[in-house]
SERO-4910 file (N, C-alpha, C, O; in steps of 0.05 Angstrom, whole numbers):
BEGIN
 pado doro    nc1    nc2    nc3   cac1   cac2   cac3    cc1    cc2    cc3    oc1    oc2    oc3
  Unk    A    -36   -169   -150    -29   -176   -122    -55   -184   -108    -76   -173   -113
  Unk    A    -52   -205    -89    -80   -210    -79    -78   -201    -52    -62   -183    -46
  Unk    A    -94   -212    -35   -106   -192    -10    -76   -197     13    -63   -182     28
  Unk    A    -75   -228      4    -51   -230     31    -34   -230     16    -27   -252     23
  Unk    A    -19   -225     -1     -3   -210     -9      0   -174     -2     20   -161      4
  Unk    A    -23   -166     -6    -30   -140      5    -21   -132     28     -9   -111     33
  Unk    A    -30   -156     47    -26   -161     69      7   -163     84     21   -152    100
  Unk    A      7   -181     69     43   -185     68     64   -166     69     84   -165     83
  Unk    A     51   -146     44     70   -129     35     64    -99     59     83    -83     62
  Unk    A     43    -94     72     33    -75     98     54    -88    121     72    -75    131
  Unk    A     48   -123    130     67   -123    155     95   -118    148    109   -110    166
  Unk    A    110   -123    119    135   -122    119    136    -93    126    144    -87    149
  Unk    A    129    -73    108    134    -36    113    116    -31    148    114     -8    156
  Unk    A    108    -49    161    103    -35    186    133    -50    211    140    -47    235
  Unk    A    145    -69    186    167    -82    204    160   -110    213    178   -118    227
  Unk    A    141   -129    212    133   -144    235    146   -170    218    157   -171    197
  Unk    A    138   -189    237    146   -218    221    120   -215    203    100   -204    212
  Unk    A    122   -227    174    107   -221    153    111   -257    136    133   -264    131
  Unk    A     88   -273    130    103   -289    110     85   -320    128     71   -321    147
  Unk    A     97   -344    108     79   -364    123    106   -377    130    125   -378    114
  Unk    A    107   -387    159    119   -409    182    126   -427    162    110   -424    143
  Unk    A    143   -446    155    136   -471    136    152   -490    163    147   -513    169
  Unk    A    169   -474    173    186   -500    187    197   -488    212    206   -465    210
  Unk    A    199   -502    242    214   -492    258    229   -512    267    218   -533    274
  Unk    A    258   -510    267    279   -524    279    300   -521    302    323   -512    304
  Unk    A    281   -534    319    310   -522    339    335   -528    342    349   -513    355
  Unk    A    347   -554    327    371   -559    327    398   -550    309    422   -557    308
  Unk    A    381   -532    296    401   -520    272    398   -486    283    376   -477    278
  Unk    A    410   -475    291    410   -443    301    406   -431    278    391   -411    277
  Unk    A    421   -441    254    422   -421    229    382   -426    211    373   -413    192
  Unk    A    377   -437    218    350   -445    204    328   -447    222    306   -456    215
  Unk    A    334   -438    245    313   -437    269    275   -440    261    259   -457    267
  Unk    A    274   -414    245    250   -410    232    254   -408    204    275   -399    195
  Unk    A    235   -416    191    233   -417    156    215   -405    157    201   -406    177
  Unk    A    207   -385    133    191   -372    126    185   -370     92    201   -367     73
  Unk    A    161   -373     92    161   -364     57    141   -344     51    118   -344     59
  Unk    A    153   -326     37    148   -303     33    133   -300      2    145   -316    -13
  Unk    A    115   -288    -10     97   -288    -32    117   -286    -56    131   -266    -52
  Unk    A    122   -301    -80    134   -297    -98    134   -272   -108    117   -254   -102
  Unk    A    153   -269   -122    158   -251   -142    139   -261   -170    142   -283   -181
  Unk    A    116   -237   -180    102   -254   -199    114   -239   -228    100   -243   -248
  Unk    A    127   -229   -229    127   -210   -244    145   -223   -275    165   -236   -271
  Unk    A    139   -220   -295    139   -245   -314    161   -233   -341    160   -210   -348
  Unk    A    177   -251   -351    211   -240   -365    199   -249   -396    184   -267   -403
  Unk    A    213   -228   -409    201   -238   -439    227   -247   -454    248   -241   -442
  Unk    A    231   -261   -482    255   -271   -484    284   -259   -475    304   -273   -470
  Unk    A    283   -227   -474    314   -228   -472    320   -220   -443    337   -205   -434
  Unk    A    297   -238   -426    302   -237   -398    292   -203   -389    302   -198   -367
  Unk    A    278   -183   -398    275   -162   -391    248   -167   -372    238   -189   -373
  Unk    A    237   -147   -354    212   -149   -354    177   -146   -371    166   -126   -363
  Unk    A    167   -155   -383    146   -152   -397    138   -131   -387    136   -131   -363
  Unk    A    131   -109   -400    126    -84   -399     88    -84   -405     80    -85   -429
  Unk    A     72    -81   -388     44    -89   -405     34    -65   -400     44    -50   -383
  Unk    A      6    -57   -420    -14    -42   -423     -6    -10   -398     -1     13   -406
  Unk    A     -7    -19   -371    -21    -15   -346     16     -3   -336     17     12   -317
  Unk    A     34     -9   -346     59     -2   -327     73     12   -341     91     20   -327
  Unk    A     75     24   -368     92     37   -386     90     66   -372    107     75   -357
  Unk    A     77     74   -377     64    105   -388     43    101   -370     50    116   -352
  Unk    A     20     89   -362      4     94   -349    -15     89   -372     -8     87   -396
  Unk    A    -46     85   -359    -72     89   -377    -88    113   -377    -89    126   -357
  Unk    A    -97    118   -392   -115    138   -387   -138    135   -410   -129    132   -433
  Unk    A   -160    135   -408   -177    127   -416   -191    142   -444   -202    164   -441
  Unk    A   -189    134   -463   -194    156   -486   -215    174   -493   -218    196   -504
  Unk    A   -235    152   -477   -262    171   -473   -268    198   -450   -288    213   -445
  Unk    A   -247    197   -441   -243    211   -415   -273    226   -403   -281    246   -414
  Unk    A   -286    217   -384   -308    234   -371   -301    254   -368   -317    271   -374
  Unk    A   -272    265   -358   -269    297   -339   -271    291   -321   -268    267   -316
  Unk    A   -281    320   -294   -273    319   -272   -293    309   -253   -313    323   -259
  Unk    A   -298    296   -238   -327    285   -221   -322    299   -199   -309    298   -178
  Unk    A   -347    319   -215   -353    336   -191   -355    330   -165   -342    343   -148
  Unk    A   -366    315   -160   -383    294   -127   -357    294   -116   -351    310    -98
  Unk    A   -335    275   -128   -315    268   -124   -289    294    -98   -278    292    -77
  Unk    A   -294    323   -128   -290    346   -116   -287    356    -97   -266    360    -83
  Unk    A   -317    364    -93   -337    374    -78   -325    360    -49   -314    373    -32
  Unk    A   -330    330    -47   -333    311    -29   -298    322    -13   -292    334      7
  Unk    A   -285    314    -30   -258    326    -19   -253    351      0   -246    354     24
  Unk    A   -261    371    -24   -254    389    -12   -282    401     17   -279    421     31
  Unk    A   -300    387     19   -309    383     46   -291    364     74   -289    366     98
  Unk    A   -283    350     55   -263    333     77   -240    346     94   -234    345    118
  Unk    A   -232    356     76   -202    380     82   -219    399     96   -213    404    120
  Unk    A   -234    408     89   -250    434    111   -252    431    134   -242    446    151
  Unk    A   -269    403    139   -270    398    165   -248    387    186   -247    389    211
  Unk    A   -226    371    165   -202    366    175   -192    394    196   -184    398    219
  Unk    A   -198    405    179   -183    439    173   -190    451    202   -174    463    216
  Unk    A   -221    445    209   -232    459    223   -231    444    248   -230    458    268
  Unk    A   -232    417    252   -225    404    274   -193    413    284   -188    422    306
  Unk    A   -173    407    264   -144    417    277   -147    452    287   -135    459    307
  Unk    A   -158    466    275   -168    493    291   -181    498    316   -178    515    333
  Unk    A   -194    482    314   -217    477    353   -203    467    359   -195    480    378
  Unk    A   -184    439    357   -165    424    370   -138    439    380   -126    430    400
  Unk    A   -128    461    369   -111    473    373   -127    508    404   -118    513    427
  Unk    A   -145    519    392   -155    530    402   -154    515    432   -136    514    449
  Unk    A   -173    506    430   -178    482    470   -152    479    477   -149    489    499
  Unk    A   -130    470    468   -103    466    476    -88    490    483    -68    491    498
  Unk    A   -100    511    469    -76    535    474    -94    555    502    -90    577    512
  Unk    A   -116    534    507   -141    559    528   -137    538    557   -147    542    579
  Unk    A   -124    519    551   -117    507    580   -101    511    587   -101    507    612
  Unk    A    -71    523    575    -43    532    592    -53    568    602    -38    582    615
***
């Protein structure tokens, strides 16, 4: 998928008009605006099924596997802390003004 496709596929799930203009007509009510919308890329192997590749079956996972990245961890579970700790002061100040 590329970026405006990316793109495409965010304004459709936020609802908005999504897609490129190709044509506006005002004399036809039923065709007012044209729109084209990013293909379907997704590719049929002889008996018309979808090609199933590497990356969509089962998933990958890498044979050499590193394990767990620590940093990665670590980094997280600091995130959530402070998440943690701002909705706590944030709640606190709110419940000391009524």
């Amino acid at each position: 998928i590329s970026g405006a496709g990316l793109k495409q596929l965010i304004s459709m799930g936020l609802g908005t008009i999504s897609g490129d203009i190709t044509e506006i007509n005002l004399k036809d009510p039923k065709r007012t605006v044209v729109m084209e919308l990013e293909s379907n890329n997704f590719e049929l192997n002889e008996d018309g099924q979808l090609k199933q590749g590497k990356y969509r079956d089962e998933g990958f996972v890498d044979s050499e596997g590193g394990g767990v990245n620590t940093a990665a961890v670590i980094g997280a579970l600091v995130l959530a802390g402070g998440a943690g700790f701002f909705v706590y002061k944030t709640l606190g100040a709110l419940s000391d003004m009524s």
